[in-house]
C-alpha positions as CSV (number, residue, x, y, z in Angstrom):
1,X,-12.9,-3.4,22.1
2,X,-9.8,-2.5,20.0
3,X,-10.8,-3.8,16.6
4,X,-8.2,-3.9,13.8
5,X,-7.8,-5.4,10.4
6,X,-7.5,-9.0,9.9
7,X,-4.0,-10.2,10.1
8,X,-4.4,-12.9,7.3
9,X,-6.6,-12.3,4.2
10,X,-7.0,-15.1,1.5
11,X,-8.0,-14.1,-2.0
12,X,-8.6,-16.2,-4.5
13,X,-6.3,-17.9,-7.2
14,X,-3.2,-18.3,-4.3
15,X,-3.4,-14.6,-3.4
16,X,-3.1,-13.9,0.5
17,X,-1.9,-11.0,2.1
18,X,-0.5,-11.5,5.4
19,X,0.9,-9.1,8.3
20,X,4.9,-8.4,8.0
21,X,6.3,-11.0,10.2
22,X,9.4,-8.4,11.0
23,X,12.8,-9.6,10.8
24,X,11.5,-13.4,9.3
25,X,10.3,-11.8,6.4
26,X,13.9,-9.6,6.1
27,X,15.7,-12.2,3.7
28,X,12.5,-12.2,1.4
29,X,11.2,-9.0,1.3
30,X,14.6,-7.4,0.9
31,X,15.1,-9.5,-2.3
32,X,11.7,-8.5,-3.6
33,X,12.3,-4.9,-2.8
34,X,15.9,-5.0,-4.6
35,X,14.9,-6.8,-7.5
36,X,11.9,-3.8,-7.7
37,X,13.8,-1.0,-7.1
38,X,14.2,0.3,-11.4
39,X,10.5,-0.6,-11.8
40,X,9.7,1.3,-8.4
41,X,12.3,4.3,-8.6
42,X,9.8,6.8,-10.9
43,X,7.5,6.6,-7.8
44,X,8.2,5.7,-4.8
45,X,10.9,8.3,-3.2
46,X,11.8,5.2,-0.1
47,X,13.6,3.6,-2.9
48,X,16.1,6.2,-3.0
49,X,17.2,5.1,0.3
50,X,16.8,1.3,-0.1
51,X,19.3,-0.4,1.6
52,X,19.3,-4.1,3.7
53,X,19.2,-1.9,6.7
54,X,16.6,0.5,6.1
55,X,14.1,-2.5,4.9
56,X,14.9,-4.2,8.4
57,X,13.7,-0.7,9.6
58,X,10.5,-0.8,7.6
59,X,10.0,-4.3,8.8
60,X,10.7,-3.7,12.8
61,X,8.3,-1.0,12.8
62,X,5.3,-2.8,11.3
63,X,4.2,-4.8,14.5
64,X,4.1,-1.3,17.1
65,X,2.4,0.6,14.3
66,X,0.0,-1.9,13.9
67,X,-0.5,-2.2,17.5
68,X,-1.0,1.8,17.6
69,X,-3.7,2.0,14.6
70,X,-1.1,3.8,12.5
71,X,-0.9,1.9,10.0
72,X,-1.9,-1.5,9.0
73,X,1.0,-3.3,6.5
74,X,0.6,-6.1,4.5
75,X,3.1,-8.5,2.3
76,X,1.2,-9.3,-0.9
77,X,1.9,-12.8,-1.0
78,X,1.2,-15.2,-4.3
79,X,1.5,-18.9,-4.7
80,X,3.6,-18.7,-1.3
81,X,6.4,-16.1,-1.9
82,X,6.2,-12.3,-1.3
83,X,5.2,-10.6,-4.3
84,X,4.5,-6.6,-3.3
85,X,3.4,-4.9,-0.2
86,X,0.2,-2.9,0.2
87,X,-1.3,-1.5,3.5
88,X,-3.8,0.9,5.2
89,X,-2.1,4.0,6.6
90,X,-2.8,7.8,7.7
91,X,-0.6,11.1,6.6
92,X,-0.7,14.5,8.3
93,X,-2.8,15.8,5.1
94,X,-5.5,12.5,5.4
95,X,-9.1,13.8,6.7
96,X,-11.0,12.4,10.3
97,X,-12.4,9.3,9.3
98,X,-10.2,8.4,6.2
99,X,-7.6,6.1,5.8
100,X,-5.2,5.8,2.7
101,X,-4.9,2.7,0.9
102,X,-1.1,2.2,-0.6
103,X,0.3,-0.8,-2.7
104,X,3.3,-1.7,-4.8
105,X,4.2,-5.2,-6.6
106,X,7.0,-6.6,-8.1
107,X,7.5,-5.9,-11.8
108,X,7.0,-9.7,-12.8
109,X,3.3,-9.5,-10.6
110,X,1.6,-6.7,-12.2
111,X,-1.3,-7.0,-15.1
112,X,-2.7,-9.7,-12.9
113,X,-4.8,-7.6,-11.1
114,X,-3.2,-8.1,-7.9
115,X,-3.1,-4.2,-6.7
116,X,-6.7,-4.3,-7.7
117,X,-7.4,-7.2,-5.5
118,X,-5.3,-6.2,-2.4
119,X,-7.0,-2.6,-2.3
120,X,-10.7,-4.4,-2.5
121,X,-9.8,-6.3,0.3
122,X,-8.3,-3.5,2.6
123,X,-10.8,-1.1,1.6
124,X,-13.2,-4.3,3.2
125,X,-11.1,-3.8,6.4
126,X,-11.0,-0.3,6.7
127,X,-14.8,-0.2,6.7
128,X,-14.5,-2.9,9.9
129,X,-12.4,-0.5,11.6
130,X,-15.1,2.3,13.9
131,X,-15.3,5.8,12.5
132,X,-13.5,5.3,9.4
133,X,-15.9,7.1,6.6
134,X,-14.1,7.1,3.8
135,X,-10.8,4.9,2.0
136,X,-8.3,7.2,-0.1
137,X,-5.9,6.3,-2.5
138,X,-3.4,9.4,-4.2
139,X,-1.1,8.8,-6.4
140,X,1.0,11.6,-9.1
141,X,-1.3,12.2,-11.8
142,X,1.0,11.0,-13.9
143,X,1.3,7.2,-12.9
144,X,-1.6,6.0,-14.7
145,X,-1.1,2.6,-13.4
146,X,-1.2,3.2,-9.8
147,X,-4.7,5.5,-11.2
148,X,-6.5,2.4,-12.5
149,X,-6.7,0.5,-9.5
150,X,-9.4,3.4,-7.6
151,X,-11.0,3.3,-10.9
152,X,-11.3,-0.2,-11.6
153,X,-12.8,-0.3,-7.9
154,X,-15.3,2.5,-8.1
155,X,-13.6,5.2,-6.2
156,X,-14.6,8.6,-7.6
157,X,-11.8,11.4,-8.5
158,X,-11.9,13.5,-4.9
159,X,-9.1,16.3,-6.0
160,X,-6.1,16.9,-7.5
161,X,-4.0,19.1,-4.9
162,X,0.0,19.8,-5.4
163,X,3.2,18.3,-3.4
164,X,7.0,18.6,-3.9
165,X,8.0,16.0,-5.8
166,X,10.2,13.4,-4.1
167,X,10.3,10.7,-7.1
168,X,12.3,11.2,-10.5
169,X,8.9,10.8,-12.7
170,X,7.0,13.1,-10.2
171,X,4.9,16.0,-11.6
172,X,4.3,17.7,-8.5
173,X,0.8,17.1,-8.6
174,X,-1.3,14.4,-6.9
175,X,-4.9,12.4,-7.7
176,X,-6.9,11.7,-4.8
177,X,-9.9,9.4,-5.6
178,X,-12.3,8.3,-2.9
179,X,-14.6,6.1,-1.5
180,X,-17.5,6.5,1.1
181,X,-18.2,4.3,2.9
């Protein structure tokens, strides 16, 4: 039996997140993305490269990496329209057993707890999925906001270890918290 995250999760107060529905969600999520991409740019090195065609990209490759167990990605929807994107995932440097949590939002969704809520509920469906142990999230030490989210959940500071920047406000230096399972 191949089990694998729920496709649909409903929150409370209107929250769902939802599988990328590939090139349907292209119109939406592009606009979201775009209308993101100063509030994103400190962080997030894709948005360097952030074009119509390289989010159809992102969007045709959700369903086979799904399919494969390589990563699990999610549009943050709220009161119907797509909001963020979160989603379970792996890198070369993640441990047996773990898998990374990742999340963005639109600057108009945060300090609603939103990020906290998504990560709650795929930290739920990474503990479904067999021999996962442990849920990551790592973020640069220096973007406290992407920081209180483990916190606010009760994952514990795992290590700090080093990276090459990719992002304008990148230190060099990332936060890994954890959780057991």
């Amino acid at each position: 039996m191949n089990l694998s995250p729920e496709t649909v999760i409903e929150l409370d107060g209107g929250v769902v997140l939802r599988a990328f529905e590939g090139e349907a969600d292209l119109p939406e999520f592009f606009r979201v993305v775009d209308a993101s991409v100063e509030h994103l740019r400190p962080w997030m090195p894709w948005v360097a490269e952030h074009s119509r065609e390289s989010t159809a990209q992102f969007l045709a490759s959700r369903a086979e990496q799904w399919a494969s167990g390589e990563a699990y990605s999610y549009a943050i929807v709220l009161d119907g329209a797509i909001v963020g994107s979160c989603g379970l995932h792996r890198h070369d440097d993640t441990p047996d057993g773990t898998l990374e949590v990742g999340y963005w939002l639109h600057p108009a969704a945060t300090g609603k707890g939103l990020a906290t809520r998504a990560a709650r509920a795929l930290v739920a469906q990474a503990f479904r999925l067999p021999g996962v142990t442990a849920v990551e999230v790592a973020h640069d030490v220096a973007n406290h906001a992407s920081g209180a989210v483990p916190s606010r959940l009760g994952f514990t500071a795992h290590l700090r270890r080093p990276h090459e920047p990719t992002a304008p406000a990148e230190t060099g230096e990332d936060q890994v918290w954890r959780l057991s399972r």
